[in-house]
C-alpha positions as CSV (number, residue, x, y, z in Angstrom):
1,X,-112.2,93.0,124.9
2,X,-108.6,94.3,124.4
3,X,-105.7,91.7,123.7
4,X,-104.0,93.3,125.8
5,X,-106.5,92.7,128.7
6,X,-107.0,89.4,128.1
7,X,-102.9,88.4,127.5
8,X,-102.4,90.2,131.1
9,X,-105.0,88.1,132.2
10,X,-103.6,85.3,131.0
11,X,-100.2,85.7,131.9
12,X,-101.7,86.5,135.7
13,X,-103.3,83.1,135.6
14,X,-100.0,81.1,134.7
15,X,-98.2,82.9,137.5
16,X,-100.7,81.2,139.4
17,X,-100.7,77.8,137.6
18,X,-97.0,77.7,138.2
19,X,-97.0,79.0,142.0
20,X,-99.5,76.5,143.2
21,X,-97.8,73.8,140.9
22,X,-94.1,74.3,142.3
23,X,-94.2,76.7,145.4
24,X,-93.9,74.9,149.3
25,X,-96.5,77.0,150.4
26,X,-99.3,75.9,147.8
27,X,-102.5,74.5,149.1
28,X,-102.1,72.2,146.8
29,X,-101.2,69.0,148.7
30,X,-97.1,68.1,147.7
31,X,-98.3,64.6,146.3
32,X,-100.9,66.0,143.8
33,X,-98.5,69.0,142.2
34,X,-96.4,66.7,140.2
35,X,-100.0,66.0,138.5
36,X,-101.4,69.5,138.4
37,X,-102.1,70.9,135.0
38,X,-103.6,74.5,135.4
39,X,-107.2,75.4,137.3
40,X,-110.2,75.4,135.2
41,X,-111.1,79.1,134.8
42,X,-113.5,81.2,132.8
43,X,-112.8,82.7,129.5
44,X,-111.9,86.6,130.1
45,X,-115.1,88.5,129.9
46,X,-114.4,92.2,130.1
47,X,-118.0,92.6,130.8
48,X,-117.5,91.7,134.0
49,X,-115.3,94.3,134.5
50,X,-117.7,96.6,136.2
51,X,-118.0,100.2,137.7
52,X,-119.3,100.0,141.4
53,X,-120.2,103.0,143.4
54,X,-118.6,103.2,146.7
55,X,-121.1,103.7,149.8
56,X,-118.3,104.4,153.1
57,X,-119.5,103.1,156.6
58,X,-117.8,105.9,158.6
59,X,-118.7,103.9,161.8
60,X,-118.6,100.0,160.2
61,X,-120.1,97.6,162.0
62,X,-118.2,94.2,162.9
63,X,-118.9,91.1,161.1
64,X,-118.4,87.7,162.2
65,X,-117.8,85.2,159.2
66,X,-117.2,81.4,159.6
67,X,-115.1,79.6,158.6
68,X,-114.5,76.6,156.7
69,X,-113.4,75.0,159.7
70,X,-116.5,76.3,162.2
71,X,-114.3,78.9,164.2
72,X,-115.8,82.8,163.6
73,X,-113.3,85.5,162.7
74,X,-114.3,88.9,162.9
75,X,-113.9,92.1,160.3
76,X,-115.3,95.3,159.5
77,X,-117.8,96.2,157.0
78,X,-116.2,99.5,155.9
79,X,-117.9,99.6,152.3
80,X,-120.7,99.1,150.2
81,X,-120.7,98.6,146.6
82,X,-123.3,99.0,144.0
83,X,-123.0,98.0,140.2
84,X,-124.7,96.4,137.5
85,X,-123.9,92.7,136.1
86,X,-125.1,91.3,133.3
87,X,-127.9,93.9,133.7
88,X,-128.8,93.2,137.1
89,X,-128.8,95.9,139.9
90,X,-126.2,93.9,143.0
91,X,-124.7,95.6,146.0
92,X,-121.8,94.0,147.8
93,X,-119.9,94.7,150.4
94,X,-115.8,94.9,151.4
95,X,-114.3,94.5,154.5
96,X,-110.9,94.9,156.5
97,X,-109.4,93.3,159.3
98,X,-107.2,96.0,161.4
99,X,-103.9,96.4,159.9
100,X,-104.8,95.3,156.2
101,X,-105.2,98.4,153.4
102,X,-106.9,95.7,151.1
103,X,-110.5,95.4,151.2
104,X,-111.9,91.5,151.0
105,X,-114.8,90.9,149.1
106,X,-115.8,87.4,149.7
107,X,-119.1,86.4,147.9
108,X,-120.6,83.6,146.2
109,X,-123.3,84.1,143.5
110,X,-125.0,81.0,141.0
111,X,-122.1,79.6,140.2
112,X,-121.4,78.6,143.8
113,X,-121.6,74.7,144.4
114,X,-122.1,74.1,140.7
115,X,-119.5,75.7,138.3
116,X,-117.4,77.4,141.4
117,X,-116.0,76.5,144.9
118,X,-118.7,75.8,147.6
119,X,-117.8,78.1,150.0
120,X,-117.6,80.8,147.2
121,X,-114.6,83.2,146.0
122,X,-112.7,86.0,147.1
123,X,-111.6,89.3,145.7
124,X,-109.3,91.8,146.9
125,X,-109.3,95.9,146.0
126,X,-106.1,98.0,147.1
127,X,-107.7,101.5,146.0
128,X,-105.0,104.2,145.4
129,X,-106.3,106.8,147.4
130,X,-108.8,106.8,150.1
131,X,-112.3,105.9,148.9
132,X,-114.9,108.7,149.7
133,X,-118.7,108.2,149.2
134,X,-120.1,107.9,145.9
135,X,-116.6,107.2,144.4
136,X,-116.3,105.0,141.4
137,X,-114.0,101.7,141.8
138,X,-113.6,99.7,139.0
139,X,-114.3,95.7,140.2
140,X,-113.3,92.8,138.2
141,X,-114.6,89.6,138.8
142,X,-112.0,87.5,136.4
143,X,-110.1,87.8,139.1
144,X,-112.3,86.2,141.3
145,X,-110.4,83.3,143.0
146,X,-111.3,80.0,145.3
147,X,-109.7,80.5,148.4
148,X,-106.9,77.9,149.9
149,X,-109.6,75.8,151.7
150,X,-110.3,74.7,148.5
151,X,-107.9,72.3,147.8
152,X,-106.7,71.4,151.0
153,X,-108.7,70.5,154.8
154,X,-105.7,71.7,156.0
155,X,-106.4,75.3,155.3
156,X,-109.5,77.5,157.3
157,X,-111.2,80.0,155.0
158,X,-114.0,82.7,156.1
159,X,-117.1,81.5,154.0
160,X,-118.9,84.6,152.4
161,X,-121.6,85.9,154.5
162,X,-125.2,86.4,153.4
163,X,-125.2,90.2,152.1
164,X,-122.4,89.1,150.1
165,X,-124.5,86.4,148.3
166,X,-125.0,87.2,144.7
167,X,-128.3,86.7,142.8
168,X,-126.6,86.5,139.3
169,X,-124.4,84.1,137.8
170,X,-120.6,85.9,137.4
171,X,-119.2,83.1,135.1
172,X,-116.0,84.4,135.7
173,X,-112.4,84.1,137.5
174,X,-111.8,80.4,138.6
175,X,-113.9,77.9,138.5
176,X,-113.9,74.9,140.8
177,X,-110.7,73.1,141.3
């Protein structure tokens, strides 16, 4: 792992600290961020860095995902991704909802319920250019996050749905709050 890596890393994860520590719109609940301290994460790994292979859906199909809260929201499955962690073979997939350029990747994997969040963790991609099949994206899961729902029943999260459920443990990104 480079230094540099991990210090940007680092430095990303303070931002956060200190946002959800001091910001009004932190999930964190206003009589609990005078005692906040930092989330518990993972150490860097660059190993989890990995190279995914893009799959486009040029017609995606539409996905309903619950919520933390029991409603159903709705995206598209415009991508499938394939790469190897900690030697095992996974395929994932990203979605959009209609005017967003990022692509959500919500998952949850072995860590879920035990070492991470419940409902699982989030990532985004904002590719530079318009992802084609068999492109190469690079996905890094120590950026892996809990969503908002996660510290506060007053936030309503889309839980990960099943293709999006991991067979490996990615110890890495946040762990539980």
């Amino acid at each position: 792992m480079t230094d540099d890596y991990a210090e940007q890393l680092r430095r990303h994860r303070a931002e956060k600290d200190e946002f959800l520590a001091t910001h009004r719109q932190s999930p964190i609940p206003p009589e609990q961020r005078d005692s906040f301290d930092g989330l518990a994460y993972f150490d860097p790994d660059e190993s989890y860095r990995v190279e995914a292979t893009v799959t486009v859906h040029d017609d995606p199909d539409i996905v309903e995902m619950d919520t933390s809260e029991g409603r159903v929201v709705r995206y598209r499955e415009e991508l499938s991704f394939e790469a190897t962690v900690d030697g095992e073979a996974v395929t994932f997939h990203g979605y959009r909802q209609e005017a967003d350029d990022e692509i959500f990747v919500p998952f949850r994997d072995k860590t879920t319920g035990q070492q991470t969040y419940e409902g699982g963790r989030y990532m985004e991609l904002t590719p530079e250019e318009k992802l084609e099949d068999g492109d190469t994206v690079t996905v890094d899961f120590n950026l892996a996050y809990a969503p908002f729902c996660a510290f506060s029943d007053t936030f309503d999260c889309p839980l990960a749905p099943e293709e999006n459920w991991l067979d490996v443990a990615i110890e890495a990104g946040e762990r539980n709050p």
